[in-house]
TORPA-4810 file (N, C-alpha, C, O; in nm, 3 decimals):
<nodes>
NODE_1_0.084_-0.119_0.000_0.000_0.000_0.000_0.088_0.125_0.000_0.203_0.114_0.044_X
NODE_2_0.036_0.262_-0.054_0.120_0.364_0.009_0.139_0.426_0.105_0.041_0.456_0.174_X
NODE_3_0.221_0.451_0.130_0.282_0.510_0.271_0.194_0.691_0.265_0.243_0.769_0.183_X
NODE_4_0.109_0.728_0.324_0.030_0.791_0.354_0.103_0.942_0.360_0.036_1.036_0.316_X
NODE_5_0.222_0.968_0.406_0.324_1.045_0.401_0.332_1.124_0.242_0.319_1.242_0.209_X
NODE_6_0.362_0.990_0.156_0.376_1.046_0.025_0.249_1.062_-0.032_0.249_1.130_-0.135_X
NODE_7_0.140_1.018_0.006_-0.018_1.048_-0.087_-0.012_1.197_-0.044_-0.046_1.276_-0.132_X
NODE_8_0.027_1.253_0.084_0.008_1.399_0.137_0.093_1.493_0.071_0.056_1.609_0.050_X
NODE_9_0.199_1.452_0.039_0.317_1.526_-0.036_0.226_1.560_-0.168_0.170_1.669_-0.182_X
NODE_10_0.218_1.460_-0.256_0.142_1.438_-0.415_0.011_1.552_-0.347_-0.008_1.658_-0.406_X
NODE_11_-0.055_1.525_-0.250_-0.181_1.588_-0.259_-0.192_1.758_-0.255_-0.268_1.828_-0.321_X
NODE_12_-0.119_1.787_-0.184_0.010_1.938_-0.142_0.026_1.998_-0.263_-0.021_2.110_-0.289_X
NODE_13_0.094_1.925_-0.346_0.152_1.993_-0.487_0.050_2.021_-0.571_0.039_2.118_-0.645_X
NODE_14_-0.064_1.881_-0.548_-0.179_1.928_-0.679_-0.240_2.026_-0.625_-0.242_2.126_-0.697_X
NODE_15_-0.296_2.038_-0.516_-0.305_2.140_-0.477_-0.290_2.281_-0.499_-0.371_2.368_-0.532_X
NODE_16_-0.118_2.284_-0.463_-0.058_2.417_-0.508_-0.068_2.437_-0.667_-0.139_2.524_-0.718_X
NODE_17_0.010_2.348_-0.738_-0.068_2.374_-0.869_-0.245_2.418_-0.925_-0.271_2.492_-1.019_X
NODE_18_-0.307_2.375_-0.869_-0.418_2.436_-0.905_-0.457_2.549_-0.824_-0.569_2.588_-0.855_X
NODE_19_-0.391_2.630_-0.709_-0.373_2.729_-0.685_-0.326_2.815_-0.785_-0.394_2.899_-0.842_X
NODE_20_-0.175_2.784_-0.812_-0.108_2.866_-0.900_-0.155_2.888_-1.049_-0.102_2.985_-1.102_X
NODE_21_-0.241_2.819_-1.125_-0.336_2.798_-1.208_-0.459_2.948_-1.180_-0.489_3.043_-1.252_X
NODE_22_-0.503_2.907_-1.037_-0.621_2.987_-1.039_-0.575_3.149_-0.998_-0.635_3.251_-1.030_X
NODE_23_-0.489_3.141_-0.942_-0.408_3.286_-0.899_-0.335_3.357_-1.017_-0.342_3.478_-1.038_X
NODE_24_-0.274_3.282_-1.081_-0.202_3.330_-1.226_-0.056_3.352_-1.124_-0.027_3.469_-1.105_X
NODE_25_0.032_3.250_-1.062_0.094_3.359_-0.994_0.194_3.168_-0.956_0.144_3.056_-0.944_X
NODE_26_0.356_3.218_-0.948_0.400_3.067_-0.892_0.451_3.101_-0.776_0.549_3.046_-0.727_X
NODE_27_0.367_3.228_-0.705_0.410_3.250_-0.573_0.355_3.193_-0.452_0.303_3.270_-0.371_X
NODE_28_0.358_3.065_-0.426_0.260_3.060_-0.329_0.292_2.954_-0.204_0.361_2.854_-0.223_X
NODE_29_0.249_2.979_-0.110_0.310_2.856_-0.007_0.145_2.819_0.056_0.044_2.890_0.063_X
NODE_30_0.172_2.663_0.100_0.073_2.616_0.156_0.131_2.688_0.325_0.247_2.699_0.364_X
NODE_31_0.022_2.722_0.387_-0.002_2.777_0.518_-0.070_2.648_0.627_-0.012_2.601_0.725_X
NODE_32_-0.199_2.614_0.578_-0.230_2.482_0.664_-0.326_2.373_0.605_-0.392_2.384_0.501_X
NODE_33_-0.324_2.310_0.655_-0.389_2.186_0.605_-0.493_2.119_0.730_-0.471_2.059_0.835_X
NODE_34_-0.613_2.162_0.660_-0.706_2.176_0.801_-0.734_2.077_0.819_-0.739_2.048_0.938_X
NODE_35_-0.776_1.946_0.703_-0.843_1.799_0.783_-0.780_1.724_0.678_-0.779_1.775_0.566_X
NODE_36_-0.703_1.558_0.704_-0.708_1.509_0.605_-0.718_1.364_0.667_-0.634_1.314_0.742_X
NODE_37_-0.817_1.313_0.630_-0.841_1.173_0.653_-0.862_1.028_0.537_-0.927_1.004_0.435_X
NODE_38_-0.764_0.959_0.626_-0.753_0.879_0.510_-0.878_0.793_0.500_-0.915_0.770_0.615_X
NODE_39_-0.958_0.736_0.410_-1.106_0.719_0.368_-1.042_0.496_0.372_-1.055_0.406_0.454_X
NODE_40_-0.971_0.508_0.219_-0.920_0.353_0.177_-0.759_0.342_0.187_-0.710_0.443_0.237_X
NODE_41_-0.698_0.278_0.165_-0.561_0.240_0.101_-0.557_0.263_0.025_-0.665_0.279_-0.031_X
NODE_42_-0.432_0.289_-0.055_-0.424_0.290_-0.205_-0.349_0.167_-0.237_-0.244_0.163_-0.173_X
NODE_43_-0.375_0.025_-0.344_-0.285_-0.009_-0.343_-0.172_-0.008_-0.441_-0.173_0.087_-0.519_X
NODE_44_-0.078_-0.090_-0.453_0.029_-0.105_-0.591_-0.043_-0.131_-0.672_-0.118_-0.226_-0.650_X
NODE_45_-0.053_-0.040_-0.835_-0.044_-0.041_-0.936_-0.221_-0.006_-0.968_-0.280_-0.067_-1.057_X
NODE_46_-0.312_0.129_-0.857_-0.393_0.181_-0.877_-0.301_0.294_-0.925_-0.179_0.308_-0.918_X
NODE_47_-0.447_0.410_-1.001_-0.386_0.524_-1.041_-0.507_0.641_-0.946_-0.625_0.640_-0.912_X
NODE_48_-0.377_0.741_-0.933_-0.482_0.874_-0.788_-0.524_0.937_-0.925_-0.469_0.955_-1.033_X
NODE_49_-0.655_0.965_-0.865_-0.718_1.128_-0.937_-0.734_1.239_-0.838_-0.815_1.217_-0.748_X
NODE_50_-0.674_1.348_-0.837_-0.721_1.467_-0.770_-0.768_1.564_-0.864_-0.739_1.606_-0.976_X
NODE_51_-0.873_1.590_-0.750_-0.984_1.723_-0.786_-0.999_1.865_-0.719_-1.062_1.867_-0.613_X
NODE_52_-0.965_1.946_-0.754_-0.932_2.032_-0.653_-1.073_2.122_-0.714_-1.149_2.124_-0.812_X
NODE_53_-1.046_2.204_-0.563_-1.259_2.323_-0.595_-1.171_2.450_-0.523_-1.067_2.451_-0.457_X
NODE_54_-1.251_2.545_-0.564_-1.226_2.682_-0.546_-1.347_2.726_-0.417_-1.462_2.766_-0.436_X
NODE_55_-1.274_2.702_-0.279_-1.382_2.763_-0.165_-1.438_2.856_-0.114_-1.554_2.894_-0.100_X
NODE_56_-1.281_2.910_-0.072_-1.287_3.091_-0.034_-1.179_3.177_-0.161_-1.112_3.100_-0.231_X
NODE_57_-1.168_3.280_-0.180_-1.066_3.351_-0.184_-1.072_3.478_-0.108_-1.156_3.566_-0.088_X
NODE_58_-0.957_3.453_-0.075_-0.950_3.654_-0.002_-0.851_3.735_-0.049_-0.816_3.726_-0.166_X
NODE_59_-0.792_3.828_0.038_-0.699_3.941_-0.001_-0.533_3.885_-0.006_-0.431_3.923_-0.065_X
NODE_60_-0.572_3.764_0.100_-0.463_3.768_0.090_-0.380_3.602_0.067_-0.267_3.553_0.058_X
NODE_61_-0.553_3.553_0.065_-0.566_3.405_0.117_-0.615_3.331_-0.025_-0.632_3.401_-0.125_X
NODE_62_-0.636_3.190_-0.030_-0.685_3.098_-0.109_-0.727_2.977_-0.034_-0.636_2.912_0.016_X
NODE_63_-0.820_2.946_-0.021_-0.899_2.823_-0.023_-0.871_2.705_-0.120_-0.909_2.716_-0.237_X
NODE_64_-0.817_2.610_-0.084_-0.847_2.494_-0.176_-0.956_2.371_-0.148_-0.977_2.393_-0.029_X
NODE_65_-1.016_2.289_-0.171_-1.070_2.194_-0.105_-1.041_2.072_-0.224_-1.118_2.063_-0.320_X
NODE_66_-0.903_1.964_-0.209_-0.923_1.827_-0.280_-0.954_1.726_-0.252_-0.946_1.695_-0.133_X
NODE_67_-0.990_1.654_-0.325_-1.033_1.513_-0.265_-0.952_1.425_-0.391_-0.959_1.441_-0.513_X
NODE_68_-0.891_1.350_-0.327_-0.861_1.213_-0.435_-0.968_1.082_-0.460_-1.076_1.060_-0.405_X
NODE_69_-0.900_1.010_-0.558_-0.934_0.888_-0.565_-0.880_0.789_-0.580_-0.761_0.821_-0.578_X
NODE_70_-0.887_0.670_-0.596_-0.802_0.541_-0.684_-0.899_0.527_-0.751_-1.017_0.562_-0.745_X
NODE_71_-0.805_0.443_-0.851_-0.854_0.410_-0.994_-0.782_0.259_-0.982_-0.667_0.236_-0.944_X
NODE_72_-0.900_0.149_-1.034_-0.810_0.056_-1.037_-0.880_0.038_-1.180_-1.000_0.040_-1.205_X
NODE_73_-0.726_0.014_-1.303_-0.757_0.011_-1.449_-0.843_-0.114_-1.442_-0.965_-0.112_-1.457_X
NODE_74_-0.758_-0.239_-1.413_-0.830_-0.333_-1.425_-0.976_-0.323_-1.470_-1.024_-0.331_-1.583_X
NODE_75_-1.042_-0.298_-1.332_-1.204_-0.337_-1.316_-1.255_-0.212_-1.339_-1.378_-0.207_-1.346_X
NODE_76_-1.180_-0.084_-1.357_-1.272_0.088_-1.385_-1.317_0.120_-1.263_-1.356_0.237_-1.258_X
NODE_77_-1.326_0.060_-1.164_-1.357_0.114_-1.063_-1.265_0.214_-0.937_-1.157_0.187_-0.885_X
NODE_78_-1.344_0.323_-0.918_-1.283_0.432_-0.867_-1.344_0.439_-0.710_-1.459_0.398_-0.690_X
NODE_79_-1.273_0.486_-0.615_-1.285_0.471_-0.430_-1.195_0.620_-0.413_-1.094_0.667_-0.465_X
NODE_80_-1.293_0.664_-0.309_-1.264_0.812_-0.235_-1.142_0.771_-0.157_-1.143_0.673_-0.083_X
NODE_81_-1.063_0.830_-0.170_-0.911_0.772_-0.070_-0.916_0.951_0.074_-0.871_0.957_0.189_X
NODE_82_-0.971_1.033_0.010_-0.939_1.138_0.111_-1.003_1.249_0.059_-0.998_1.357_0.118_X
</nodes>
């Protein structure tokens, strides 16, 4: 399975990328990370989907809200991981 450490790292970046996307801007640092619970496992040789949504914005701030998934090719079937 993956080590939960690195799904948070991967989840961080898509994140920031779709920040930096919605800001127009590659200035940006993550500040906090308010809830993240792990839902399933992921295992060897599924593929993640992240989805990122636009919550708040402010003056000075950005909101992100993602959620992943697995994908297992095999069978097409997809599970909320977080």
């Amino acid at each position: 399975t993956l080590f939960g450490g690195r799904l948070m790292q991967w989840a961080d970046e898509a994140a920031a990328l779709y920040a930096m996307c919605q800001m127009k801007t590659q200035k940006i640092v993550t500040l906090k990370v308010s809830e993240l619970i792990f839902k399933e496992p992921v295992r060897n040789g599924e593929f993640l989907e992240f989805f990122a949504s636009t919550l708040k914005v402010g003056t000075t701030s950005f909101v992100v809200k993602l959620e992943t998934f697995s994908k297992n090719i095999t069978t097409n079937q997809s599970k909320l991981v977080f």
